[in-house]
C-alpha positions in Angstrom: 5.6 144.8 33.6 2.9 145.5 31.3 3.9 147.1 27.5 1.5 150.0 28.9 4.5 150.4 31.7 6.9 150.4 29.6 5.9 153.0 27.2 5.0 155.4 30.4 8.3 155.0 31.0 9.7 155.8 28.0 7.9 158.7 27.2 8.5 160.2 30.6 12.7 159.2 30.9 13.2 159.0 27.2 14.6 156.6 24.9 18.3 156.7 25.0 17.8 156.4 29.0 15.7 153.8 28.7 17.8 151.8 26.3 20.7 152.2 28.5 19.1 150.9 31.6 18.1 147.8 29.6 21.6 147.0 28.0 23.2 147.8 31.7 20.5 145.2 32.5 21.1 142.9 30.0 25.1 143.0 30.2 25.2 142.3 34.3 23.3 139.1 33.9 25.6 138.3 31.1 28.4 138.7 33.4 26.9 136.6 36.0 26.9 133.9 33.5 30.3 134.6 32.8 31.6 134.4 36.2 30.7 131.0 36.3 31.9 130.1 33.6 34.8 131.5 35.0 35.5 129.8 37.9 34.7 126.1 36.5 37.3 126.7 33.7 39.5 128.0 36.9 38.5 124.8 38.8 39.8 122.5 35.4 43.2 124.1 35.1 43.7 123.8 38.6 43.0 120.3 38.4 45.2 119.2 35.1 48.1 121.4 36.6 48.1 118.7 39.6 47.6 115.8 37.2 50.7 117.3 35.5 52.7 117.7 38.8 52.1 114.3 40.1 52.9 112.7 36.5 55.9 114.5 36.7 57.0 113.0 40.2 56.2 109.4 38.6 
């Protein structure tokens, strides 16, 4: 997308729009990051909560 784009569509949608489209943008790939992020730290405490159980049973 060329700055030329851009500014087309800014002028024709309006700057507020346009912002908010980009930050909605911006924050879902964010959130896909997050989600993985997420599920590893999920994936951990799973694990040291059955290192825990089986030190227990020792």
């Amino acid at each position: 997308m060329s700055v030329a784009d851009i500014i087309q569509i800014i002028s024709s949608l309006g700057f507020p729009i346009v912002a908010c489209l980009g930050l909605g943008w911006y924050i879902v790939k964010k959130m896909d990051k997050m989600s993985d992020v997420i599920d590893n730290n999920t994936k951990a405490l799973i694990m040291i909560s059955q290192d825990l159980k089986d030190q227990r049973k020792e």
